[in-house]
N, CA and C of each residue as an Amber inpcrd file, in Angstrom:
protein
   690
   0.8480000  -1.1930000   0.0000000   0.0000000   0.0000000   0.0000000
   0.8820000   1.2410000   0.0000000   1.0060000   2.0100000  -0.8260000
   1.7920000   3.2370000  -1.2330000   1.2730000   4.4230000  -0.0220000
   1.8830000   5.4510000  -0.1750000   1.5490000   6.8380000   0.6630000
   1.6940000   7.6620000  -0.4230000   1.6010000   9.2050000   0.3490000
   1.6040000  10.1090000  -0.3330000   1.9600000  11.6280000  -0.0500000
   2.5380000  12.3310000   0.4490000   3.0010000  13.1000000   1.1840000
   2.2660000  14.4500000   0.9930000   2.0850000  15.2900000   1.9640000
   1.2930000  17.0870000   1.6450000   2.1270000  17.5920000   2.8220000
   3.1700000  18.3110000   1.8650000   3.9000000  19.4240000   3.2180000
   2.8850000  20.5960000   3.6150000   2.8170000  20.5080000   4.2400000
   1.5350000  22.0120000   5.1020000   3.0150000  23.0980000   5.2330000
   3.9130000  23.1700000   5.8920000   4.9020000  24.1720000   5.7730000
   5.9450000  23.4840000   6.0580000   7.3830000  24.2740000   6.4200000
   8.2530000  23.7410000   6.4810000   8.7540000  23.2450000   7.4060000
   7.9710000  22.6470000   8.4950000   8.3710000  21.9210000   9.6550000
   6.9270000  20.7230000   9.6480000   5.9830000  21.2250000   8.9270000
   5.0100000  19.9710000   9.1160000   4.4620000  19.6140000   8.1100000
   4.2760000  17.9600000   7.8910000   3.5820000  17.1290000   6.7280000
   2.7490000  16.2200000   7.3480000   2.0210000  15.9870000   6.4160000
   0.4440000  15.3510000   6.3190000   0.8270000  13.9680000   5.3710000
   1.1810000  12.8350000   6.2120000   1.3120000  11.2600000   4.8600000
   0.4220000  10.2310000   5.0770000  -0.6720000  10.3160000   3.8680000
  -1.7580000   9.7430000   3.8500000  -1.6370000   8.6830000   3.4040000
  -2.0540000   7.0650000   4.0100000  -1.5540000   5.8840000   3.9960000
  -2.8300000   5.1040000   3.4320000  -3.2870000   4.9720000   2.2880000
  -4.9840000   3.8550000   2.1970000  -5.2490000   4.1830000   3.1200000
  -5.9070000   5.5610000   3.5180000  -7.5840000   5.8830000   4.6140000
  -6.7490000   6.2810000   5.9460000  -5.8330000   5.9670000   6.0560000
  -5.0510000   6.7850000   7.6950000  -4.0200000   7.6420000   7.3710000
  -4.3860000   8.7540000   8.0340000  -3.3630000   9.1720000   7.7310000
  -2.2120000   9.4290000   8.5900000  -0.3940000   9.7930000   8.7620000
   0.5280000  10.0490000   9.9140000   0.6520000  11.4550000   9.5530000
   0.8460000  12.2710000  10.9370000   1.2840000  13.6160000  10.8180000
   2.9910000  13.5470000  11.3510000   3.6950000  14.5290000  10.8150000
   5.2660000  14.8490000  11.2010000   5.5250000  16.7140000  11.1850000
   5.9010000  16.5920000  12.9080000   6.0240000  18.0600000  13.0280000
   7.0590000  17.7870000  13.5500000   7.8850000  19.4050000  13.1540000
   9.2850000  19.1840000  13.4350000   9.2730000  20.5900000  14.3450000
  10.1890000  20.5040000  15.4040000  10.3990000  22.0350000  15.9940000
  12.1510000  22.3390000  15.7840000  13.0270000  22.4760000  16.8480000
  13.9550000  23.1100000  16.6940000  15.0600000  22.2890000  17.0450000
  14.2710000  21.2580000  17.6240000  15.2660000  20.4360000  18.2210000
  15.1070000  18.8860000  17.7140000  14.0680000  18.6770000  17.3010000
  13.6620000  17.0930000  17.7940000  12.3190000  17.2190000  16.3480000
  12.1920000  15.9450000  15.9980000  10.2680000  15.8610000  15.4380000
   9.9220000  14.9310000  15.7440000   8.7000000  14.7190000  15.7680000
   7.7590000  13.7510000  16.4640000   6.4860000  13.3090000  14.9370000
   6.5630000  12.0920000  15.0110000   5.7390000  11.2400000  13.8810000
   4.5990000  10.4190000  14.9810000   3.3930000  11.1370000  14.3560000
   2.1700000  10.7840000  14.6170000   1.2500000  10.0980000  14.6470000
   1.4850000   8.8640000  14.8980000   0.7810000   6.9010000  14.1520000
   1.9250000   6.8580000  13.1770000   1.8620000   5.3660000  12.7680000
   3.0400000   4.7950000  11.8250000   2.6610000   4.6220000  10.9680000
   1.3290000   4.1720000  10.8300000   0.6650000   3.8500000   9.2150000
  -0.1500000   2.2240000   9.4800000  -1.0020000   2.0930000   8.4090000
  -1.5730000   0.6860000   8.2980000  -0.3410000  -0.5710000   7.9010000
  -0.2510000  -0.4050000   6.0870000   0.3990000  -1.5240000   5.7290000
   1.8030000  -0.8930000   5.6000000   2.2520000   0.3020000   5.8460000
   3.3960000   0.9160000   5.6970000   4.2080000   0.6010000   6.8640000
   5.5180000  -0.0170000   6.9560000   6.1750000  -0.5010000   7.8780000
   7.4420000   0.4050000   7.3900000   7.5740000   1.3830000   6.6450000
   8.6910000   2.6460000   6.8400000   8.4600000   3.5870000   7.2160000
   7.7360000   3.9930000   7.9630000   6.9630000   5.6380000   8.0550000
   8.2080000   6.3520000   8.7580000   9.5480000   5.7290000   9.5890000
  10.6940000   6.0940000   9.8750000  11.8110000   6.5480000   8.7810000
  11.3800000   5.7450000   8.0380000  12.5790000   6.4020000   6.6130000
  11.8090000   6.9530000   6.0100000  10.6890000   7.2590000   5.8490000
   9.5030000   8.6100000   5.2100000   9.8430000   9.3220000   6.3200000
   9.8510000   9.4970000   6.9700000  10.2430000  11.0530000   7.7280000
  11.3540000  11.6390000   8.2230000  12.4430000  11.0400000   7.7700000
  13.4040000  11.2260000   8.1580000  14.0670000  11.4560000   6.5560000
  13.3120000  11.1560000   5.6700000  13.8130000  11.6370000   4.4960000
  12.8860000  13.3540000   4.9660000  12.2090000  13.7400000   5.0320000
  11.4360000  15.0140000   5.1050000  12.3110000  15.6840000   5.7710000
  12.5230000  15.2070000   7.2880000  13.1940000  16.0740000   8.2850000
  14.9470000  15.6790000   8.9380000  15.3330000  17.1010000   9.3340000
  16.9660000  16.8650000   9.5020000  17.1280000  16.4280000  11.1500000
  15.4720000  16.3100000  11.3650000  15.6200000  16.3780000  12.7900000
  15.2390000  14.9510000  13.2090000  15.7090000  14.8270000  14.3940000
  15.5990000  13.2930000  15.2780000  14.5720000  12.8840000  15.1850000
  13.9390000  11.8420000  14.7030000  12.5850000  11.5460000  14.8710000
  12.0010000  10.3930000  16.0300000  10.9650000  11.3510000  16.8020000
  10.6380000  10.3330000  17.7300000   8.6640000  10.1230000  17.5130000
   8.1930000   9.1920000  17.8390000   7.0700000   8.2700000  17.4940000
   6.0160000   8.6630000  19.1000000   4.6230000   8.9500000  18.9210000
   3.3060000   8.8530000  19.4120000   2.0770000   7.9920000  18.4950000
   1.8650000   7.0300000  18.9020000   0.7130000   6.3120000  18.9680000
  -0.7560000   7.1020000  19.2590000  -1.2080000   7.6490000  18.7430000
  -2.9960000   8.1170000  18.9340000  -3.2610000   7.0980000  20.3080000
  -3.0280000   5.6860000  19.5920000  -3.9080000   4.6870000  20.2950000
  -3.4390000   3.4250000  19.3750000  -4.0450000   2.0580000  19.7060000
  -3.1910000   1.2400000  19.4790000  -4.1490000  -0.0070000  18.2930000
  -4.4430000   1.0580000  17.8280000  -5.5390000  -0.2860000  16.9810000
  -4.2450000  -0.4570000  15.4860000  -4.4930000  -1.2110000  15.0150000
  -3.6210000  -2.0640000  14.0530000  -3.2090000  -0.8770000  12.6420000
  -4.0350000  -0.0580000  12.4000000  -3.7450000   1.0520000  11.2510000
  -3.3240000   1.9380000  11.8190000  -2.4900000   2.5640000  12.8960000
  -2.0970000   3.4770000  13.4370000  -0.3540000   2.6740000  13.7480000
  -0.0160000   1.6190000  13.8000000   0.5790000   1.0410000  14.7440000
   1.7260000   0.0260000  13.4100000   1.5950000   0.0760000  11.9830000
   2.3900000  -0.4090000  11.1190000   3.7980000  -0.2990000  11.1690000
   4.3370000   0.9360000  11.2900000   5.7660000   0.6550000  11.5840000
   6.6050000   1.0820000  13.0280000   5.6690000   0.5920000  13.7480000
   5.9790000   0.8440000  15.4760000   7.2180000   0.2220000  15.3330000
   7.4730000  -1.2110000  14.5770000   8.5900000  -2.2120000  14.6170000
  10.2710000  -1.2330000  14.6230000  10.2760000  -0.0690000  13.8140000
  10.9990000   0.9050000  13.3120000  12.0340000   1.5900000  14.9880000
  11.0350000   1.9020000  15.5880000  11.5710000   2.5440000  16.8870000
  11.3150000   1.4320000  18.0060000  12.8420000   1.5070000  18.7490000
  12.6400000   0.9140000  19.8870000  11.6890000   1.2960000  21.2010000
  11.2100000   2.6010000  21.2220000  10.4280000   3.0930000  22.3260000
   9.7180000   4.3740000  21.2500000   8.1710000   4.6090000  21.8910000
   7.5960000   5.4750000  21.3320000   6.1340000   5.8420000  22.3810000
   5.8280000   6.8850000  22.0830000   4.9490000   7.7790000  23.4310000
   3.5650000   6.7200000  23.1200000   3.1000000   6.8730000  24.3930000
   1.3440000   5.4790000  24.2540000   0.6400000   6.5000000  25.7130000
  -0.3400000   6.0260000  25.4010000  -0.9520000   6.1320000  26.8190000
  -0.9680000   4.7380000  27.1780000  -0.6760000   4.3430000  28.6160000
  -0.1410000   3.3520000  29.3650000  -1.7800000   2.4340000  29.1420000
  -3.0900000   2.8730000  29.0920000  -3.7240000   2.0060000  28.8820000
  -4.3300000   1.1790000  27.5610000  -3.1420000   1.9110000  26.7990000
  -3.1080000   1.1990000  25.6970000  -1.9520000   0.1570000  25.0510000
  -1.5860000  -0.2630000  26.4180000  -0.4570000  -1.2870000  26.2450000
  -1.1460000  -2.8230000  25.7280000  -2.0450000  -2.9330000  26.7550000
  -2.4490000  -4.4410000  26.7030000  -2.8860000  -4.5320000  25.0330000
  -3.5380000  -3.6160000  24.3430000  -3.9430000  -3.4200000  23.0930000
  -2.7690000  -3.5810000  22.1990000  -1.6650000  -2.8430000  22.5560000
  -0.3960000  -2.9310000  21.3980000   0.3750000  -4.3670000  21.5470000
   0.1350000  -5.0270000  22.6950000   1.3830000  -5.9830000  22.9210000
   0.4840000  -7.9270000  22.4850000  -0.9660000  -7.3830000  22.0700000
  -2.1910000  -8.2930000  22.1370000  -1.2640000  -9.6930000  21.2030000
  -0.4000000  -9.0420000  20.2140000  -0.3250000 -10.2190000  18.6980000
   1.4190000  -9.9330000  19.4150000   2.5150000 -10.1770000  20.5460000
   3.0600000  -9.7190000  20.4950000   4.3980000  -9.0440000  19.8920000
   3.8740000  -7.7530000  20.3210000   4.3720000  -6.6870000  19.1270000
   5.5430000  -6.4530000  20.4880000   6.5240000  -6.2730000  19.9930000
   7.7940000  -5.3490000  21.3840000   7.7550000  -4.1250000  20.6610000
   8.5940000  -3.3840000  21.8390000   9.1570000  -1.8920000  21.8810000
   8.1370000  -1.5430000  23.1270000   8.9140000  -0.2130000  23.8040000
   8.8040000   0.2660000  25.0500000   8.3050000   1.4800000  25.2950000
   6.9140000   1.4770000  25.3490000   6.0390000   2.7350000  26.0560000
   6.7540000   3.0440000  26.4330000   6.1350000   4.9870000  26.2720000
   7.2590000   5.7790000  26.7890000   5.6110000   6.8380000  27.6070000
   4.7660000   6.2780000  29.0930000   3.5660000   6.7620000  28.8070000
   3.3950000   8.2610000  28.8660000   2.2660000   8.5890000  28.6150000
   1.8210000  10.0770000  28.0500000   0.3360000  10.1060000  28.4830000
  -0.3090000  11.0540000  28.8870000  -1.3810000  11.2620000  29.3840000
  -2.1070000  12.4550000  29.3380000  -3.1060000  13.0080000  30.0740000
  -4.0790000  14.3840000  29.9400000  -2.8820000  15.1440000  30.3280000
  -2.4640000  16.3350000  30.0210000  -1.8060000  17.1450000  30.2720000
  -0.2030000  17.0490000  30.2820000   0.2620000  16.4470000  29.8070000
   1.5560000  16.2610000  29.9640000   1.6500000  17.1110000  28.3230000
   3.5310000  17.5650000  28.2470000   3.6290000  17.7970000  27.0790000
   5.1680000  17.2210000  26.5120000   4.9730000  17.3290000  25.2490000
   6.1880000  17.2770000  24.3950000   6.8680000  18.3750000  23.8810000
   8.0440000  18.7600000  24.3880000   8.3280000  19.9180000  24.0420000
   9.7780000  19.8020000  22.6350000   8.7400000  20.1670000  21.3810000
  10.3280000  19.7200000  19.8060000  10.7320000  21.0460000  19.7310000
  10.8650000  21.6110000  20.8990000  12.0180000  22.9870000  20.6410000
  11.2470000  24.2730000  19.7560000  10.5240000  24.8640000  20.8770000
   9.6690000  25.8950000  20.3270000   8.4440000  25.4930000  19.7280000
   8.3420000  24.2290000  19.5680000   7.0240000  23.4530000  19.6910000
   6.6770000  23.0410000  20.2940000   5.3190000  23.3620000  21.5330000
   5.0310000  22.2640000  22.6180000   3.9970000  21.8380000  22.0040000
   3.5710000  20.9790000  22.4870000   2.7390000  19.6940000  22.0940000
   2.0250000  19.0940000  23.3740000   0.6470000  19.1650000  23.2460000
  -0.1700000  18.7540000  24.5940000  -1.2740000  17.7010000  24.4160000
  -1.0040000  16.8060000  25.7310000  -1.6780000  15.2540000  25.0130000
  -3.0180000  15.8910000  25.8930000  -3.9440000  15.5980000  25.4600000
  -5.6980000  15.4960000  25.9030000  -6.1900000  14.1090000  25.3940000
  -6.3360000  13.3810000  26.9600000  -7.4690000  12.3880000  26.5750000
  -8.8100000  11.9210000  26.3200000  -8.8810000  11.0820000  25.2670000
 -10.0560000  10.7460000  25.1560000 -10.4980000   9.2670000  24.5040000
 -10.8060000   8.9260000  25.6590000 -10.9770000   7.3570000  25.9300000
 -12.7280000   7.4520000  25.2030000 -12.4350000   5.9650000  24.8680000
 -13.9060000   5.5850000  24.5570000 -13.9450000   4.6850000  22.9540000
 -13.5330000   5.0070000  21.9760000 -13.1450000   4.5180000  21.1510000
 -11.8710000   3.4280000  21.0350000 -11.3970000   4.1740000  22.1580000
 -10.3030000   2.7120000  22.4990000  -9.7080000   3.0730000  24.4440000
  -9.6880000   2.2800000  25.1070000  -9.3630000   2.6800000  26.4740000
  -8.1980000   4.2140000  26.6690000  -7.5900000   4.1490000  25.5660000
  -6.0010000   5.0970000  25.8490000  -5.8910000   5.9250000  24.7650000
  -7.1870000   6.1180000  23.9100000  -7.0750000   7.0790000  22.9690000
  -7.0240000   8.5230000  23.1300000  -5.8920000   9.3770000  22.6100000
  -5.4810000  10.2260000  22.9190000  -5.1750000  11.4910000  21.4650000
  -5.6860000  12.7070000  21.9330000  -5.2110000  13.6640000  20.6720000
  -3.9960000  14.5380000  21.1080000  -3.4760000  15.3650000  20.0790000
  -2.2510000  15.8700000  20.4320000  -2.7310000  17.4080000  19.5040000
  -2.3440000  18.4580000  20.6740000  -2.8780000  20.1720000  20.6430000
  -1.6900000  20.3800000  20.3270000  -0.6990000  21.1500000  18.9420000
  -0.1530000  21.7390000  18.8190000  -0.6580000  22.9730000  19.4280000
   0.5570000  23.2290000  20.2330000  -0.3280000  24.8790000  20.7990000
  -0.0740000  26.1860000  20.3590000   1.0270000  26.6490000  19.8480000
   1.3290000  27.0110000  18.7810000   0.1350000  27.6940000  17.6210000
   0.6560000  26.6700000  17.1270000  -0.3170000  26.4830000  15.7220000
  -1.5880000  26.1240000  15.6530000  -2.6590000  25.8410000  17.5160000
  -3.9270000  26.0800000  17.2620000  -4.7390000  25.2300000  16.4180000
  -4.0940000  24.2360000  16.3180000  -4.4230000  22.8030000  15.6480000
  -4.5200000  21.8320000  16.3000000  -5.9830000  20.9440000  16.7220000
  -6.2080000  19.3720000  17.4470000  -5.6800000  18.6820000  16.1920000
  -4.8760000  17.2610000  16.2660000  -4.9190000  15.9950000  15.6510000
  -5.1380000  15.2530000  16.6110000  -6.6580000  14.7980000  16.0780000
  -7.5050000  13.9860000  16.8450000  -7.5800000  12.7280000  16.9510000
  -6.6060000  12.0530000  16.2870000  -6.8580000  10.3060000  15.9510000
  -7.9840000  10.2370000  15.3780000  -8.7730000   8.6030000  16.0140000
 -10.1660000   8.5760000  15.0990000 -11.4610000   9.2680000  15.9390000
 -11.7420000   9.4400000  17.1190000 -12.7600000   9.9300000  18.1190000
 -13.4290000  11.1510000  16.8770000 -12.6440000  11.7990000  16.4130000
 -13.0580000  12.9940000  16.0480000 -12.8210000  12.9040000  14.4380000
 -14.1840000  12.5600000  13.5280000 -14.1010000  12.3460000  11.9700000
 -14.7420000  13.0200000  10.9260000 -14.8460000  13.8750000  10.7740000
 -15.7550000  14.3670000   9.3710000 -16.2290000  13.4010000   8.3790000
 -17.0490000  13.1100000   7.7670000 -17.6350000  12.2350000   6.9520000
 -16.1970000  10.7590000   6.6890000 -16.3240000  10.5100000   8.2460000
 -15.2820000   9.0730000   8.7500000 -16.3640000   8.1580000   9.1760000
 -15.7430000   6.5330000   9.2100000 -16.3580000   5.8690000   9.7460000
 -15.7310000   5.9610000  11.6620000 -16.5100000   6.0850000  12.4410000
 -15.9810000   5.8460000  13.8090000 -16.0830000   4.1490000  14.2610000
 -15.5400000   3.8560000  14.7730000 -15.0750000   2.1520000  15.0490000
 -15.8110000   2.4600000  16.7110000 -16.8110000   1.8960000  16.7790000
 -17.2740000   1.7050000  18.1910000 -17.8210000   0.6000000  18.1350000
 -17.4850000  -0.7640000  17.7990000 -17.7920000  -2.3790000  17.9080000
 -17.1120000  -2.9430000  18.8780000 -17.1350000  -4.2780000  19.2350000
 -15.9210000  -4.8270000  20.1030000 -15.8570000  -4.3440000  21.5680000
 -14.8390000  -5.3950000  22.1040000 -14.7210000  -5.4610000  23.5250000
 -13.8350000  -3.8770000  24.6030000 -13.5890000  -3.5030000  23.7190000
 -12.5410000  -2.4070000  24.0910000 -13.2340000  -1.4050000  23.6000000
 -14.3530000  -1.3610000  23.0730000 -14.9380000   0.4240000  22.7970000
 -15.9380000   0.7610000  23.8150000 -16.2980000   1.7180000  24.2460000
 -17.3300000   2.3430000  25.1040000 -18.1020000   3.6760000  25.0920000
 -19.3690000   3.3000000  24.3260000 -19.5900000   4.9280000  24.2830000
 -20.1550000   6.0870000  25.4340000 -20.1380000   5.3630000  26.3300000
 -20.0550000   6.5490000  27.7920000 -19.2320000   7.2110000  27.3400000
 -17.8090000   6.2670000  27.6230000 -16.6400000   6.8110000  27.9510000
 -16.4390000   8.2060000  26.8250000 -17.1370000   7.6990000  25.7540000
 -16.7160000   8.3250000  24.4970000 -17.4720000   9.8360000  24.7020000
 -18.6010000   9.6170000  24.6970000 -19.5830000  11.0140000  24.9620000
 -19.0760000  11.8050000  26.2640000 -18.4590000  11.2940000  27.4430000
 -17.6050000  12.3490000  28.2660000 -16.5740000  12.7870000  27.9090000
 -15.9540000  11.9310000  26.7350000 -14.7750000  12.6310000  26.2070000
 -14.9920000  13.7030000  25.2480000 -15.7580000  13.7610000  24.5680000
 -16.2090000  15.1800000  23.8430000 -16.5190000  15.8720000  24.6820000
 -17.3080000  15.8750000  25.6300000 -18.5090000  16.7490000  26.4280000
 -16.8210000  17.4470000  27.4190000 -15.7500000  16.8510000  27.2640000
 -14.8040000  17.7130000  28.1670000 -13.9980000  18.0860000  26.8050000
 -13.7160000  17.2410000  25.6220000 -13.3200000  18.4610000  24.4800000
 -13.5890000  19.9000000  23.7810000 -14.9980000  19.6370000  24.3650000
 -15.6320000  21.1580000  24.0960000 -15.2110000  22.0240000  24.7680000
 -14.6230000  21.8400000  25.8060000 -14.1050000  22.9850000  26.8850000
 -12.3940000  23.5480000  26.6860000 -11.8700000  22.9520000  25.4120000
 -10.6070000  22.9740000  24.7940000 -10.7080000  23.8260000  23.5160000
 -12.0430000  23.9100000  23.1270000 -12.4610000  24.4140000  21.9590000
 -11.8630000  25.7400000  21.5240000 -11.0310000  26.8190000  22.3030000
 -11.2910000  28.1630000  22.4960000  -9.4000000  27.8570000  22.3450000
  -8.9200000  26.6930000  22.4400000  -7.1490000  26.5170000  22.2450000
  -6.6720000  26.4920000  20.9000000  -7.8910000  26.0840000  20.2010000
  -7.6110000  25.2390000  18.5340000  -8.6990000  25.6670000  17.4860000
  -8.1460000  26.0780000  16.3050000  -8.7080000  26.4190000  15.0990000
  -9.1440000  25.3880000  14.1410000  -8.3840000  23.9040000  13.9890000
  -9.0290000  23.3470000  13.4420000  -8.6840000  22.0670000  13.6500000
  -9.0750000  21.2820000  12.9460000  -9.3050000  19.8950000  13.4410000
  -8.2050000  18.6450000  12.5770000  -7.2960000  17.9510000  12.5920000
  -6.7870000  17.3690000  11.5720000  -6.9910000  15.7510000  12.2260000
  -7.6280000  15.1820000  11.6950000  -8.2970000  13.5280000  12.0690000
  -7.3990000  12.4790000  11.3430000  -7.3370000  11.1450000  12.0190000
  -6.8120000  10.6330000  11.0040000  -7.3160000   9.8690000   9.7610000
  -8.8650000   9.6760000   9.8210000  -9.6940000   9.5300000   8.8220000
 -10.7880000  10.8760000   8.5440000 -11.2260000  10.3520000   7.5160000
 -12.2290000  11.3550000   6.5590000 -11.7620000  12.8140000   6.3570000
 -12.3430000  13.6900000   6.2220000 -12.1030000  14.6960000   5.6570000
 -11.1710000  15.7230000   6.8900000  -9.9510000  16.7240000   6.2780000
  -9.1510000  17.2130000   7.0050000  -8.8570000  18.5390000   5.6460000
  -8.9970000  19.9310000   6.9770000  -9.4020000  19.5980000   8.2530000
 -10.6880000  19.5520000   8.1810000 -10.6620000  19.3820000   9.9110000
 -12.4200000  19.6550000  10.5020000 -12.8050000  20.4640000  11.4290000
 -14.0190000  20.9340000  10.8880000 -13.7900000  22.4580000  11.7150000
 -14.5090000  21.7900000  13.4830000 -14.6700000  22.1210000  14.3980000
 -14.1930000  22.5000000  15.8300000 -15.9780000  22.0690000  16.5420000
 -16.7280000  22.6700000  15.3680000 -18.4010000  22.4590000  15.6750000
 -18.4580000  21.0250000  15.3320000 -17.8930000  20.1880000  14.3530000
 -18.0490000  18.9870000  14.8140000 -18.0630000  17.8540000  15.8940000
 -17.1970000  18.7530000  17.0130000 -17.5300000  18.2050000  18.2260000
 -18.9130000  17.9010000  19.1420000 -19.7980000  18.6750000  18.8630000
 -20.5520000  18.6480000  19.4870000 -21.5390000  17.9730000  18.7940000
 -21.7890000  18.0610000  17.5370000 -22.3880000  17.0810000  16.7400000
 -22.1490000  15.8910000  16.8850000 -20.9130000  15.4350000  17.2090000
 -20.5610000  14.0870000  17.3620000 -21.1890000  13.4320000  18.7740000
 -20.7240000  14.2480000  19.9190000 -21.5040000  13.9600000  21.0320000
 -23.0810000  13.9880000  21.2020000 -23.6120000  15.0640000  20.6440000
 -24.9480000  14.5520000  20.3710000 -25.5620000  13.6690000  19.8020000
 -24.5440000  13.0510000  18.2660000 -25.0370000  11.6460000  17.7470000
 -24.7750000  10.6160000  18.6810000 -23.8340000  10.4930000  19.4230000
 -23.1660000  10.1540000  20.0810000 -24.2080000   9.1390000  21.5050000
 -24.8180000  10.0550000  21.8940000 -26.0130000  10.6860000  22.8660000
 -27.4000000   9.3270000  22.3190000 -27.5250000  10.2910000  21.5350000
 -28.8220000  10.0230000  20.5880000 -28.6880000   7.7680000  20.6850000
 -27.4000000   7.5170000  20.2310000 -27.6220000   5.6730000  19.7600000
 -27.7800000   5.3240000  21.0920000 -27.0770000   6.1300000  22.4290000
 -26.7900000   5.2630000  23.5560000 -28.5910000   5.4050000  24.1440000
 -29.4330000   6.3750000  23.7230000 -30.8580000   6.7190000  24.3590000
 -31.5090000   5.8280000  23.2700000 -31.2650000   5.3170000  22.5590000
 -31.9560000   4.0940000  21.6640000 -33.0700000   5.3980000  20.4900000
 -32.3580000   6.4640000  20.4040000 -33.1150000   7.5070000  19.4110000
 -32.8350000   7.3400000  18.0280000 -31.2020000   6.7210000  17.5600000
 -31.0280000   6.9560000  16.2770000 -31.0690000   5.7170000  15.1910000
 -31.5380000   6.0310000  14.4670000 -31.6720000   4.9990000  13.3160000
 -30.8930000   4.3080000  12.3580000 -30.5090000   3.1410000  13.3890000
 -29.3480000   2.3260000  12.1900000 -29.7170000   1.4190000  11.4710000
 -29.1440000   0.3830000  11.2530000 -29.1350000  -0.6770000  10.2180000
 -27.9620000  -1.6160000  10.2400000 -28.3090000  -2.7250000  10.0730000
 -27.3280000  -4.0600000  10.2150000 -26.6890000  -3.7880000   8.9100000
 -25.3710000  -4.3880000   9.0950000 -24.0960000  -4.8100000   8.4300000
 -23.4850000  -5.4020000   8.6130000 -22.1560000  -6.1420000   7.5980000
 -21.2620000  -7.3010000   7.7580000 -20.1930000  -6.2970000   7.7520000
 -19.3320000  -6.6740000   8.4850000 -17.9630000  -6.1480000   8.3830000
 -16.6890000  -6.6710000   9.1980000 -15.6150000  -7.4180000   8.2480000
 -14.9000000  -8.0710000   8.8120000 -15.6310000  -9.6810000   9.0910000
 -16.7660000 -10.1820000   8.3740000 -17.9030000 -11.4830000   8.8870000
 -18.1290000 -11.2510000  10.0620000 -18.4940000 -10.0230000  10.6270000
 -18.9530000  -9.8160000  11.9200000 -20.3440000  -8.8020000  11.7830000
 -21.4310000  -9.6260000  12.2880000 -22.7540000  -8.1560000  12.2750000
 -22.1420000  -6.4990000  12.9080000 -22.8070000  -6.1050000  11.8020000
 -22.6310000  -4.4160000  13.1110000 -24.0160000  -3.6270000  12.9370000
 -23.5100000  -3.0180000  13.7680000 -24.9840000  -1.4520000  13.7760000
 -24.2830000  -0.4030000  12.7030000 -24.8350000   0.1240000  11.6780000
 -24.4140000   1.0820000  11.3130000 -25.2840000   2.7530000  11.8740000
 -25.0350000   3.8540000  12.0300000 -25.8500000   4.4060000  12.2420000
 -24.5970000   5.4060000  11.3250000 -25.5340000   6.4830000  10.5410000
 -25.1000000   7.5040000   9.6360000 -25.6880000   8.6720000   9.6870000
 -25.1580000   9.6110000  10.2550000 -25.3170000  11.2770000  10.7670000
 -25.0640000  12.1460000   9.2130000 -24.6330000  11.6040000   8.1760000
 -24.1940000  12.4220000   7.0830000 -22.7630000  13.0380000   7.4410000
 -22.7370000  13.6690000   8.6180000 -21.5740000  14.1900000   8.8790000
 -20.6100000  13.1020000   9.0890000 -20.8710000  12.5040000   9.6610000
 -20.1630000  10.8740000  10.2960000 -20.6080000   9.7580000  10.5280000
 -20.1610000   8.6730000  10.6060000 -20.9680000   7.1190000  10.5240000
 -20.5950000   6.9010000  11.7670000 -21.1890000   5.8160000  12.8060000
 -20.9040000   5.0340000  14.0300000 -21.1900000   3.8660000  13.7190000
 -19.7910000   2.8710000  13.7110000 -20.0820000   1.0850000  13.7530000
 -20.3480000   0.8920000  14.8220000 -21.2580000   0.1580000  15.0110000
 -21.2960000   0.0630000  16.7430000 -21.7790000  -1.4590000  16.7370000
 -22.0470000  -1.8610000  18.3310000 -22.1710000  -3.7080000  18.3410000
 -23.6440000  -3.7030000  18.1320000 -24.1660000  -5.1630000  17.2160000
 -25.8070000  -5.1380000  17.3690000 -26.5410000  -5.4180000  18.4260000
C-alpha cells in the first residue's frame, strides 16, 4: 500500500496511507511522527527523508492502522492504557507513557496530550499549541467511519470525552483527524456527542451490516458514521 506526502509548511507534513493518515512536526530540536501507518512498515525512513531532525514516534492509540511501523523505533509515546492493546499479537518496543496534560516539548514546539478514551481505552489527541491545531486520531471524523464495535470500545466513555473536548475548543482552530475529511472544523464536536447521545438513548436509526464477517450497527449522521455492536 503506497503513501503520499502534503507538506503544510516547512516543519510539518500530512502522509496519507490507504484511509489513515501520519502527521510529522518538526520544531527546533527534535520531530515527532504521529501513528506509523496501516500496511506501511517505513513511516521512519519517510520522515526522516522530510526532516533533519531526530525523529521520535506517538501512537494516537493502538488499533492495528495506526501502529504499522511501530517495529521501526525501539520506544515510542502510548498512553499506558493502551499497552495491553499494542502488545495483544506480540508486538515489542517500550512505552514511553503520556497522558491528559503532559507535554512534548520539539524545541519551540510544545505539544499537549488530551485524553479521550472511549473509542479505544487510551485514545489520545495531540494540541499543537502554537499552531492552534487538534490531531484527533479517530474519536473525532468528518464524513469518517468511527469504530465503536468490540470489547474495548465504550460509548459513555466516548460522549464524556467530547462533552470535556468542548471545553478545549477556544485553544484550537481546526481539526486534523486521522480519517475522513481534514481539516475539521471544531463544531463537529458537538455534533458528534450529540449523535453520540442520541444511539446510547436508543433515538437513532441504524441498520445491520457485515464487516470483517462480523454483524454491526451502522448508524449515519451524514456528517459521520458510528459502527457500533448489534
Amino acid at each position: 500500500m503506497g503513501h503520499s506526502v502534503h507538506q503544510v509548511n516547512e516543519s510539518t507534513w500530512i502522509i496519507e496511507n490507504g484511509g489513515v493518515r501520519l502527521f510529522l512536526l518538526a520544531g527546533t530540536e527534535k520531530a515527532l511522527l504521529i501513528d506509523s501507518g496501516m500496511e506501511l512498515h517505513t513511516a521512519r525512513d519517510i520522515a526522516e527523508e522530510l526532516t533533519d531532525k531526530p525523529v521520535e514516534l506517538l501512537n494516537t492509540h493502538a488499533d492495528r492502522d495506526h501502529i504499522g511501523s511501530n517495529g521501526q523505533f525501539d520506544t515510542f509515546y502510548m498512553h499506558p492504557r493502551e499497552e495491553p492493546l499494542y502488545h495483544r499479537d506480540g508486538r515489542t518496543g517500550t512505552v514511553l507513557p503520556v497522558q491528559e496534560g503532559d507535554r512534548i516539548d520539539l524545541g519551540q514546539r510544545v505539544l499537549e496530550i488530551i485524553d479521550l478514551p472511549g473509542h479505544t481505552p487510551g485514545s489520545i489527541a495531540v494540541l499543537d499549541v502554537k499552531n492552534r491545531v487538534l490531531i484527533s486520531g479517530d474519536p473525532v471524523q468528518a464524513h469518517g467511519r468511527i469504530f465503536m464495535f468490540g470489547s474495548h470500545r465504550n460509548m459513555d466513555d466516548y460522549v464524556r470525552s467530547l462533552t470535556r473536548l468542548e471545553s478545549f475548543t477556544d485553544r484550537f482552530d481546526g481539526i486534523w483527524p486521522s480519517h475522513g475529511d481534514i481539516p475539521a472544523e471544531k463544531e463537529l464536536i458537538p455534533k458528534l456527542r450529540r449523535a453520540a447521545e442520541s444511539i446510547l438513548k436508543g433515538e437513532a436509526n441504524g441498520h445491520t451490516a457485515d464487516l470483517f464477517g462480523s454483524p454491526i450497527m451502522v448508524y449515519d449522521f451524514g456528517f459521520a458514521s458510528f459502527l457500533c455492536d448489534p
